[in-house]
VEXDREN-2710 file (C-alpha; in Angstrom, 1 decimal):
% VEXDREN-2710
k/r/px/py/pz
1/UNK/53.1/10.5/14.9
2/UNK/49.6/11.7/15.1
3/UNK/48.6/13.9/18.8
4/UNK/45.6/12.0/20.3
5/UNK/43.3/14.2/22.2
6/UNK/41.9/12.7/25.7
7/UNK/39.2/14.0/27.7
8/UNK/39.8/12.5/31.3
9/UNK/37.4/13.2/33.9
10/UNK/38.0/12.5/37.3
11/UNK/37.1/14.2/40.3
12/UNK/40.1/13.1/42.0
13/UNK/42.9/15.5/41.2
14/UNK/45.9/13.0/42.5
15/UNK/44.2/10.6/40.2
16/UNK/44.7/13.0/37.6
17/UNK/48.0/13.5/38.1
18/UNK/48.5/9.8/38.6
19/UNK/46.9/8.8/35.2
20/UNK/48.1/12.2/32.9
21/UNK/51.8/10.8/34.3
22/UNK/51.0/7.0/33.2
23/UNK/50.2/8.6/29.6
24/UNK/53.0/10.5/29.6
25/UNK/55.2/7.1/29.7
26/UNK/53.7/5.7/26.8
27/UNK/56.6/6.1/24.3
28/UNK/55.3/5.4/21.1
29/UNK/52.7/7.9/21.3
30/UNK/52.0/11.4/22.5
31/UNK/48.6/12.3/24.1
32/UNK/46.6/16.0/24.4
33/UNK/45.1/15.7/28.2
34/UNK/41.8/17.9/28.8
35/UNK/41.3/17.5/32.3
36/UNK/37.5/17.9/33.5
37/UNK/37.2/17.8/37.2
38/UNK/33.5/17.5/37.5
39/UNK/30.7/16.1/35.5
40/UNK/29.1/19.5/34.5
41/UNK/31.9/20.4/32.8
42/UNK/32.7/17.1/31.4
43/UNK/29.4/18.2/29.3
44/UNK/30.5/21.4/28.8
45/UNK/33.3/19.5/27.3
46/UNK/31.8/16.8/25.0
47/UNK/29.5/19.7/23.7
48/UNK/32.5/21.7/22.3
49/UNK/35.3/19.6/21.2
50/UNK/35.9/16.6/19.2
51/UNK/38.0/14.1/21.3
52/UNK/39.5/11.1/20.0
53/UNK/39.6/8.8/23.3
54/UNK/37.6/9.2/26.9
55/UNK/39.1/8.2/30.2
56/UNK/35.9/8.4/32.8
57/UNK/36.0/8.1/36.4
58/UNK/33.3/5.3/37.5
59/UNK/32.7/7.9/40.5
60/UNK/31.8/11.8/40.1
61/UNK/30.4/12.6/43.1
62/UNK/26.4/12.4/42.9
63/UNK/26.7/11.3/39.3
64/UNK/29.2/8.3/37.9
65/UNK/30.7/7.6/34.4
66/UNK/27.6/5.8/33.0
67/UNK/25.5/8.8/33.2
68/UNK/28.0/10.3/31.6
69/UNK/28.2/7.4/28.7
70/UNK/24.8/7.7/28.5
71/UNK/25.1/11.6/27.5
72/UNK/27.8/11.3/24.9
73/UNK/25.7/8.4/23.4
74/UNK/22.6/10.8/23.2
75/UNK/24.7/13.3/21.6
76/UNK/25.3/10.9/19.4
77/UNK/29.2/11.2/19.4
78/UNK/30.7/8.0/19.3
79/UNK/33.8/8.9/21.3
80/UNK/35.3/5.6/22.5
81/UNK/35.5/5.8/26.3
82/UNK/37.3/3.4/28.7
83/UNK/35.9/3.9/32.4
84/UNK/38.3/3.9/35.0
85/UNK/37.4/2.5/38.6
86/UNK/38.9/2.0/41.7
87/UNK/38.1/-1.4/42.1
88/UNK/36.5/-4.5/39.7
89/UNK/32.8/-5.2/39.5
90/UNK/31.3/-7.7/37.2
91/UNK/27.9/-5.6/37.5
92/UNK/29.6/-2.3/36.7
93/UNK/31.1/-3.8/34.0
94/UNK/28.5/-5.8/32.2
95/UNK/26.2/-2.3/32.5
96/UNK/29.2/-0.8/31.0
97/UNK/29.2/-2.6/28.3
98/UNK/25.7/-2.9/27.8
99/UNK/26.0/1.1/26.9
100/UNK/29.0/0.8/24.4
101/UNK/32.1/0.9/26.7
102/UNK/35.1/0.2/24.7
103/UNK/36.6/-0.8/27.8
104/UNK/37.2/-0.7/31.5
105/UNK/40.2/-0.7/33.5
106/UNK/40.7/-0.9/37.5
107/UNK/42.5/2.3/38.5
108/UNK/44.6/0.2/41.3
109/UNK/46.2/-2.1/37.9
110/UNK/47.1/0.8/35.6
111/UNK/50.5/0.9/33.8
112/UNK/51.4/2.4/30.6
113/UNK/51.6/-0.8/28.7
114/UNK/48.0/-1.7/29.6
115/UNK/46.6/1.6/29.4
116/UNK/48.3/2.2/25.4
117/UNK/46.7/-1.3/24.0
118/UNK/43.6/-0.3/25.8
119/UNK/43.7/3.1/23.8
120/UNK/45.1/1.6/20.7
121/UNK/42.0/-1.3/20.6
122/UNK/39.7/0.9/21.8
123/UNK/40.3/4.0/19.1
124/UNK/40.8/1.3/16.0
125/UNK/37.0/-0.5/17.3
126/UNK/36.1/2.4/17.4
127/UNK/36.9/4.0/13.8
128/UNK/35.7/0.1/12.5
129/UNK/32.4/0.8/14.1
130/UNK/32.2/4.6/12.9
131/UNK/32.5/3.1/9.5
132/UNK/30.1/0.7/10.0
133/UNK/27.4/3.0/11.1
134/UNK/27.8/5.4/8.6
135/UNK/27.6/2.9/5.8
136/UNK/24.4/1.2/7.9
137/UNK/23.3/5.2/8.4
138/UNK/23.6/5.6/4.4
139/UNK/22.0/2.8/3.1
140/UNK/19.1/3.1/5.2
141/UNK/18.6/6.5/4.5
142/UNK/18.6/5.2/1.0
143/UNK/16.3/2.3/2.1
144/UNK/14.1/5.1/4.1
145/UNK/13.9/7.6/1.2
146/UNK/13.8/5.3/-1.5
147/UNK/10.3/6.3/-3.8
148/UNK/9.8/2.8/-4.8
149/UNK/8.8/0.1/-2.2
150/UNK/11.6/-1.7/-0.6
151/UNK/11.3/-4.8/1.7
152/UNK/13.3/-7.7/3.4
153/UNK/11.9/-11.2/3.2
154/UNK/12.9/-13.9/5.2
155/UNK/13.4/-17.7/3.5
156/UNK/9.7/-18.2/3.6
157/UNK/8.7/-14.8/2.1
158/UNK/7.7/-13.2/4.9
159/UNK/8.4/-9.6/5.4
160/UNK/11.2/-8.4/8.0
161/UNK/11.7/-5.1/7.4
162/UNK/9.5/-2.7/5.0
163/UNK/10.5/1.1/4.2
164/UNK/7.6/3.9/4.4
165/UNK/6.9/3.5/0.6
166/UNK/5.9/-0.3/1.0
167/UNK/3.6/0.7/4.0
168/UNK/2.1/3.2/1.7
169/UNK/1.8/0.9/-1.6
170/UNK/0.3/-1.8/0.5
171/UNK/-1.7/0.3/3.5
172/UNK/-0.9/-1.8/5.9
173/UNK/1.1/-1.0/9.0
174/UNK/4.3/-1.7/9.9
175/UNK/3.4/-4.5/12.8
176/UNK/0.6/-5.8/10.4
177/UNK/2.7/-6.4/7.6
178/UNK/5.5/-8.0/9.1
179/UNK/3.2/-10.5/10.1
180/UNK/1.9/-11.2/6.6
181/UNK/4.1/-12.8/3.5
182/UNK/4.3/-11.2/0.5
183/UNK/2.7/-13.6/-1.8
184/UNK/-0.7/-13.5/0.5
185/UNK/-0.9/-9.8/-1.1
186/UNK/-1.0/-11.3/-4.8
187/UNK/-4.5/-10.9/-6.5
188/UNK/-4.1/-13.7/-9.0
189/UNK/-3.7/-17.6/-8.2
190/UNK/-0.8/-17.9/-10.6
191/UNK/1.7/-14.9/-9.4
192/UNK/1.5/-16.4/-5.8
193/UNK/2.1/-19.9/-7.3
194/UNK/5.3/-18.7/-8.9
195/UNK/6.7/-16.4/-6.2
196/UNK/6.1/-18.9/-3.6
197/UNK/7.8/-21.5/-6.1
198/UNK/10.8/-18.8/-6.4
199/UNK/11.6/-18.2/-3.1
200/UNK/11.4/-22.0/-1.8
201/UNK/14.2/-22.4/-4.3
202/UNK/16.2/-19.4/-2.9
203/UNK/16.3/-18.3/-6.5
204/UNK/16.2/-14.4/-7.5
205/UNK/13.2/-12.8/-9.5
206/UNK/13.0/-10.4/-12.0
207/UNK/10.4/-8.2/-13.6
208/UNK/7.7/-10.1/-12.2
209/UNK/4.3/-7.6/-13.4
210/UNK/1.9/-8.8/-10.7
211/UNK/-1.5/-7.2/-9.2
212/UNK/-1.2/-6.6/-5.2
213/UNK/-4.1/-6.2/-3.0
214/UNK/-4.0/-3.5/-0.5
215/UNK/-5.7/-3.0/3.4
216/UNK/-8.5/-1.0/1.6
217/UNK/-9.2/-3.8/-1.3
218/UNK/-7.8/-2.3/-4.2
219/UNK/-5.4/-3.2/-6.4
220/UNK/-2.5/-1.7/-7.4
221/UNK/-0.1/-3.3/-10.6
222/UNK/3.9/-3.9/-9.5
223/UNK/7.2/-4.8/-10.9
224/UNK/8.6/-6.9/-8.4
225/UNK/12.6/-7.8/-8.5
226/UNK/13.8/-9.9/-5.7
227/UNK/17.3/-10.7/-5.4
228/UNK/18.3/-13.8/-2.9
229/UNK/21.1/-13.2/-0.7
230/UNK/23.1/-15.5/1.8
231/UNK/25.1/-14.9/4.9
232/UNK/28.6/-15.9/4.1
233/UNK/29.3/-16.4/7.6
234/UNK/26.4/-18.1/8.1
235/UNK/24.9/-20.3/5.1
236/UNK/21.7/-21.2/6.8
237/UNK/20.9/-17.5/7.4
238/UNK/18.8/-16.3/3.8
239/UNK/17.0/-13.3/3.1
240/UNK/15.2/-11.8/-0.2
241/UNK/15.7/-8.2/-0.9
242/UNK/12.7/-7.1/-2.9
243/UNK/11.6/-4.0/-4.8
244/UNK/8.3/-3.3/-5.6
245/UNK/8.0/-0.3/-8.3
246/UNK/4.6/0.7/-8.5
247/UNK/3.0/1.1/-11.8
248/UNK/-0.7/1.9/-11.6
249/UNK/-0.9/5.1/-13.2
250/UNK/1.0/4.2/-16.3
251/UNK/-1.4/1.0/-16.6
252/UNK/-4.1/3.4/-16.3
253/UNK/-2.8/5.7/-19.0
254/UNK/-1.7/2.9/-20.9
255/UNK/-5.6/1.4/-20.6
256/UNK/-6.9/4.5/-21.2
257/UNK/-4.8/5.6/-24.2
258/UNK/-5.7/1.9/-25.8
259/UNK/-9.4/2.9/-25.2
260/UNK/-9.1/6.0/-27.0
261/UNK/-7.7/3.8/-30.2
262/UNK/-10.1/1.9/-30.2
263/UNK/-12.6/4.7/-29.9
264/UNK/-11.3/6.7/-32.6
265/UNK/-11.2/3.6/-35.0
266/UNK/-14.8/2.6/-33.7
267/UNK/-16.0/6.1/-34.7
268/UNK/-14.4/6.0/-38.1
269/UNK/-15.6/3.0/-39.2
270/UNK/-19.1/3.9/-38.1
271/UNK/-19.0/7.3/-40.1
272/UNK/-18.0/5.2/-43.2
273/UNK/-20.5/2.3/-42.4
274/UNK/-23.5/4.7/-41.8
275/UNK/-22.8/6.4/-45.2
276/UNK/-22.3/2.7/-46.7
277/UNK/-25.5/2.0/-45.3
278/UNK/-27.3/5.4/-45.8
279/UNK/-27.2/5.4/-49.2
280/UNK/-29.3/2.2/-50.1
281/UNK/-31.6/2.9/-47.5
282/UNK/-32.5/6.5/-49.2
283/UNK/-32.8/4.7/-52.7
284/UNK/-35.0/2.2/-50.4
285/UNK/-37.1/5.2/-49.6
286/UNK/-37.7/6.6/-53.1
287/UNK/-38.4/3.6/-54.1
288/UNK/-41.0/2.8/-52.1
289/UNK/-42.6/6.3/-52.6
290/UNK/-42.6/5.6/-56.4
291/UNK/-44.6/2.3/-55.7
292/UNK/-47.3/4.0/-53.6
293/UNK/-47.7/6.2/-56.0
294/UNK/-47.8/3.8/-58.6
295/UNK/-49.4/1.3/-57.0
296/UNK/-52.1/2.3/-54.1
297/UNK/-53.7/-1.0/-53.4
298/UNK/-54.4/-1.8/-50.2
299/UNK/-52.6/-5.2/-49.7
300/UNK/-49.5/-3.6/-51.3
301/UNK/-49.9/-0.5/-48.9
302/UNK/-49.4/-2.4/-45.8
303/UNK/-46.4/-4.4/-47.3
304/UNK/-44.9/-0.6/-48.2
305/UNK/-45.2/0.1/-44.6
306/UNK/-43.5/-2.7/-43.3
307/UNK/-40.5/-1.8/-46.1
308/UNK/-40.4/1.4/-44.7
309/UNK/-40.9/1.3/-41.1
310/UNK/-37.8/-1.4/-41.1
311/UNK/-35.5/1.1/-43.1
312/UNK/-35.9/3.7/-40.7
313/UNK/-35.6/1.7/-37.7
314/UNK/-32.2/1.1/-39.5
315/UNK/-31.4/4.5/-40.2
316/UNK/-32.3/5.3/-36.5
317/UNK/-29.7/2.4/-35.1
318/UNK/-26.9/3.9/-37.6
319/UNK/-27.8/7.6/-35.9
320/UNK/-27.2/5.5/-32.1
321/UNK/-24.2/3.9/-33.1
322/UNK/-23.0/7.1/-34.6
323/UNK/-24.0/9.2/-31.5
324/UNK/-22.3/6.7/-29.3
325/UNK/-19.0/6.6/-31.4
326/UNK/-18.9/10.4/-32.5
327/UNK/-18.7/13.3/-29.8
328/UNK/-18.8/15.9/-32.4
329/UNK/-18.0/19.4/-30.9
330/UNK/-18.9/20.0/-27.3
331/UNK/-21.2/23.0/-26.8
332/UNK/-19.9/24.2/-23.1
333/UNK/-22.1/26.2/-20.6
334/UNK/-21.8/26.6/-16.7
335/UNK/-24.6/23.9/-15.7
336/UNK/-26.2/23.0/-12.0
337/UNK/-25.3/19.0/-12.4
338/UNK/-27.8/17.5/-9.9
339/UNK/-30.6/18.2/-12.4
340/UNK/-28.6/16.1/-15.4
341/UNK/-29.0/12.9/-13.4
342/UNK/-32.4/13.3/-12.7
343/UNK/-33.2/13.8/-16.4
344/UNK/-31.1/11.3/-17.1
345/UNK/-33.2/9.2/-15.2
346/UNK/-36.5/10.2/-16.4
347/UNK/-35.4/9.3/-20.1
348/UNK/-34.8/5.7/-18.2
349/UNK/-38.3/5.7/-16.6
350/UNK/-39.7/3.3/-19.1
351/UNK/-36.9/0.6/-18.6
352/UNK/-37.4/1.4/-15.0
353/UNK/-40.7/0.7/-14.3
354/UNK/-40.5/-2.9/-17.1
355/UNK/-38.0/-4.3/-14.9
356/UNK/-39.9/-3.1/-11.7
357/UNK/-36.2/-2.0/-10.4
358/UNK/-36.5/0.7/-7.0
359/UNK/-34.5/3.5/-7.2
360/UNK/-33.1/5.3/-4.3
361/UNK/-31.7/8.7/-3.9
362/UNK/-28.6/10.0/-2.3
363/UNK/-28.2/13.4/-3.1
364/UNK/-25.4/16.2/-2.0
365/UNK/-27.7/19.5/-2.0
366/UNK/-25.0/22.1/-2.1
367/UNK/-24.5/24.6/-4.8
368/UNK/-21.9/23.3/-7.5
369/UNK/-21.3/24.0/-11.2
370/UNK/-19.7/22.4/-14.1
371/UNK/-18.6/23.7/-17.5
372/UNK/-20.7/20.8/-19.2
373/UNK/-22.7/20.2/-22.8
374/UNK/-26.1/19.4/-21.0
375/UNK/-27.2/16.9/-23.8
376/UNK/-24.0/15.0/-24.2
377/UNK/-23.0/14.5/-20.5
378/UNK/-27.2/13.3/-20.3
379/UNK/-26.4/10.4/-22.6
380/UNK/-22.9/9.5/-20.9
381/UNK/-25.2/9.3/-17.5
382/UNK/-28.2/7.6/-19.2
383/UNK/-25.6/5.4/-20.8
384/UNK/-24.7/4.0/-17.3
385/UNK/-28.0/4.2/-16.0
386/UNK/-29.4/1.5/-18.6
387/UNK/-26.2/-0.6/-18.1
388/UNK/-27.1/-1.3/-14.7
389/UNK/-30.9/-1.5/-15.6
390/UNK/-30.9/-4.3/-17.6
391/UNK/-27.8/-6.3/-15.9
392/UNK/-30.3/-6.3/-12.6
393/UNK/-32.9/-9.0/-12.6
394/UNK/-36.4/-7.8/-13.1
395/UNK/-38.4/-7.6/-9.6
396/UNK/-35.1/-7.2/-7.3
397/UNK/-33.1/-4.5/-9.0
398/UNK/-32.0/-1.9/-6.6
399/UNK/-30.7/1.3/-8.5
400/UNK/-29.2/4.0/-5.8
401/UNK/-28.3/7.2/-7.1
402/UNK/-25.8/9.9/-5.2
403/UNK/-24.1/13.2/-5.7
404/UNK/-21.5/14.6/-4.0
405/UNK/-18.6/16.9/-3.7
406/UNK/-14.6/16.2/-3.1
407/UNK/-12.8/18.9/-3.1
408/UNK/-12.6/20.6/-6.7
409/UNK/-14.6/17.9/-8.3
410/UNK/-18.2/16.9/-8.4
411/UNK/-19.4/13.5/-8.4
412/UNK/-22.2/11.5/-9.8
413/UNK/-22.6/8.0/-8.1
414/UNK/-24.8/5.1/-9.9
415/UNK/-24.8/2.2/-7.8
416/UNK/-26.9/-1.2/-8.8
417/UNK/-27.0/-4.5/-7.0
418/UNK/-26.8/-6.7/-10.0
419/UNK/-24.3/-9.8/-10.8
420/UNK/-20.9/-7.4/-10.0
421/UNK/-18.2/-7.1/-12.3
422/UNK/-15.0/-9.8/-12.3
423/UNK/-11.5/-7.8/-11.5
424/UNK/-10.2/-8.7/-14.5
425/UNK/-13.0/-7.2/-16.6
426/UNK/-13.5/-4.2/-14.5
427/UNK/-10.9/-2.3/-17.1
428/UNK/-12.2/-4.3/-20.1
429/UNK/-15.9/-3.0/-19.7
430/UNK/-15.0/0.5/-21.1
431/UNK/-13.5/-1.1/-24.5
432/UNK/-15.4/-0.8/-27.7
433/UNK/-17.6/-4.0/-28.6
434/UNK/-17.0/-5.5/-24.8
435/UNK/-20.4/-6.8/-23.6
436/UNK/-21.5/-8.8/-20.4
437/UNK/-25.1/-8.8/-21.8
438/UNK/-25.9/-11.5/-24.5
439/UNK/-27.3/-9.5/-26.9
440/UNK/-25.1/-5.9/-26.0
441/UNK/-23.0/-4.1/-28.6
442/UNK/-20.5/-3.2/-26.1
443/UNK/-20.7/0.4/-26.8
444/UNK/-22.8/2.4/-24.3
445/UNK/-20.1/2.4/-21.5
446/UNK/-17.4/3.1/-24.0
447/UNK/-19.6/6.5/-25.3
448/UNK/-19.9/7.0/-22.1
449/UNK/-16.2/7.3/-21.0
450/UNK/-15.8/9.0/-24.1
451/UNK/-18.2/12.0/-23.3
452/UNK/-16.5/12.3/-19.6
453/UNK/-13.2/12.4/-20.6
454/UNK/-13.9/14.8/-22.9
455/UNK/-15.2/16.7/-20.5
456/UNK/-11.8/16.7/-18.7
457/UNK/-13.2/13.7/-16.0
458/UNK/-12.9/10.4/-15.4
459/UNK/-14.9/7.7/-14.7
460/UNK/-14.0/4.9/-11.9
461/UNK/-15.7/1.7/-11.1
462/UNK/-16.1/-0.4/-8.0
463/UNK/-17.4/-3.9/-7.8
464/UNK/-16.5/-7.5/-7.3
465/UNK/-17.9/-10.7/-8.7
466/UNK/-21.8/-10.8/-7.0
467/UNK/-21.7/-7.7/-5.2
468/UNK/-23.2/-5.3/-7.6
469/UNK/-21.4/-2.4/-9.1
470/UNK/-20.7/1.6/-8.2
471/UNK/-19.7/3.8/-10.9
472/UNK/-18.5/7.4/-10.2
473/UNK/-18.5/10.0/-13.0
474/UNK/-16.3/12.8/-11.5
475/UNK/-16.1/16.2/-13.2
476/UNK/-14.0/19.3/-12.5
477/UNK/-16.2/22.4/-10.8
478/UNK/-16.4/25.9/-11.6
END
């Protein structure tokens, strides 16, 4: 038979005596009395021992048993405590059990029998409920800690609970997501038309790849599993656990890597085109020099002309396509950046001032440097600079150009206020042969990415659909 310890605290010492003696005739188990006679050492007490069952005195003087409760619940020790009183009192005892009493017995009434089932209920609550929080204490410390976003919906969707990683993924706060529903986060028609059609069935979802978006407006890609769960006691009572598992980066890299493929193939079949191409176009030449020579009349001279003006404005589109497709080997120096967008620009003056298009400065005037190729990283910023020239109409083109610093990086900014890129183009742009202009190759943003990332950059884009379109060439200082 296992001792059970008991810390009883009364102020009362023939009290004591009276309820150590009523212990004492409990046959079926043996007890461990502590005796504290006042409520400081009462603290004293619950500060240094573990004790398995409390018997408090409602009265301690100036102080009474609840304070005391209200201690050992800060303390967080969970030792079931039965408060003893010398007479009954509903209000007493609904505060008491407001503040986890495991019961409360009038002192006037005591007898062994009653006092061993009080102790015998109130230690085996007491161990159910220890086990109960710990398991609730464990699984939300998994639910707290968890890296991926975790949330609890209720039978409409809406959120009831959200751990710290969903209030990161999604921005919001705590009180403003719980008044939102999932679904209203979903970037695309067709996700939120399927979740919603999910969850109104009360059926689980897995490895749903949707695009979420946040507080700030941007979008971040998720794996979404959502597992329905019912209340066995209580059928009508239905929740959705869900897990969001953020994959943005790995979309990125995945993007990014298929951008490169195409790049690489891009650039191969231009280096065997231009030498498919080259090669007539030199016999073109000779031939035409062998005419002249041969023939120097003046109606023939003017049709030699045309012959050879239009071979090398072909020879000169294979160089483009070539420069645009082939970085070649970078030729690094330590380089002030501001300058490169402002020669950038003059290269552009032309374009410019045809499409009457006002251009605005923004400009960061602290010292920086980058390890750059001056004349590559020029035609990866002219590159973007002529992409938003001719996508702005002519007369009302706005073209606002920025630098600035963030921390280790510097930062180009070209901002126009033409038509705005679509979401789901804004990671298509960058591919090889993608255009939004009708007659566009789909290969100047592409170099340009191309000649950043070489660089060790990156290049980032913000617009929407008719609000114009800010791209941000960020490279790493010296």
């Amino acid at each position: 038979m296992a001792l059970i310890s008991v810390l009883l605290v009364d102020d009362d010492e023939d009290d004591y005596f009276l309820t150590t003696e009523c212990l004492r005739d409990i046959r079926e188990q043996q007890f461990e009395v502590t005796w504290a006679a006042t409520y400081d050492e009462a603290i004293y007490l619950l500060n240094e021992r573990h004790f398995d069952i409390g018997l408090f005195d409602y009265l301690l003087g100036a102080r009474t048993g609840l304070d005391l409760l209200r201690i050992a619940n800060d303390l967080r020790l969970y030792t079931p405590i039965i408060l003893l009183t010398g007479r009954g009192d509903v209000t007493v005892d609904t505060e008491a059990l407001g503040l986890g009493i495991a019961d409360y017995l009038v002192k006037g009434d005591l007898e062994p029998e009653k006092l061993e089932r009080s102790i015998r209920y109130s230690i085996g609550r007491a161990a159910t409920y220890k086990a109960l929080r710990e398991s609730e204490e464990k699984y939300r410390g998994i639910f707290e800690g968890s890296m991926d976003a975790i949330c609890l919906l209720d039978a409409g969707g809406g959120f009831t609970d959200a751990n710290p990683s969903a209030l990161e993924l999604t921005g919001f706060s705590n009180h403003e997501l719980l008044q939102k529903k999932l679904s209203a986060l979903f970037e695309h028609e067709s996700d939120r038309l399927y979740f919603t059609q999910k969850i109104d069935n009360r059926e689980s979802i897995r490895d749903l790849e949707a695009t979420l978006i946040t507080a700030d407006k941007s979008i971040r890609t998720v794996v979404i599993a959502s597992t329905f769960h019912q209340m066995p006691a209580r059928p009508g009572e239905v929740f959705f656990q869900t897990i969001l598992h953020d994959i943005t980066r790995r979309k990125k890299a995945e993007q990014e890597l298929l951008i490169a493929e195409k790049q690489a193939s891009t650039g191969r079949f231009m280096r065997m085109l231009a030498h498919e191409i080259r090669n007539p176009l030199t016999n073109i030449d000779l031939s035409v020099g062998q005419l002249l020579a041969e023939h120097p009349e003046p109606e023939l001279i003017e049709l030699f002309d045309i012959i050879r003006r239009n071979s090398r404005r072909i020879g000169k589109l294979v160089t483009d396509l070539l420069q645009s497709s082939n970085l070649g080997q970078l030729q690094l120096q330590t380089v002030d950046p501001q300058p490169l967008l402002e020669q950038s620009l003059a290269i552009a003056a032309d374009r410019i001032a045809l499409k009457k298009i006002t251009v605005y400065r923004h400009y960061d005037n602290r010292a920086a440097a980058i390890q750059a190729d001056p004349e590559k990283l020029k035609i990866a910023l002219l590159n973007i600079i002529i992409n938003a020239v001719e996508i702005m109409e002519t007369g009302a083109g706005i073209l606002e150009l920025g630098t600035e610093q963030d921390g280790n990086s510097f930062i180009f900014s070209i901002r126009d206020n033409g038509p705005g890129i679509a979401r789901d183009q804004i990671h298509q742009i960058f591919e090889p042969y993608f255009s939004r202009k009708q007659n566009g190759i789909g290969l100047c943003l592409a170099g340009a990415l191309s000649i950043v990332q070489a660089h060790g950059g990156r290049v980032e884009v913000q617009s929407e659909a008719g609000k114009g379109a800010r791209f941000l060439v960020a490279l790493p200082m010296v």
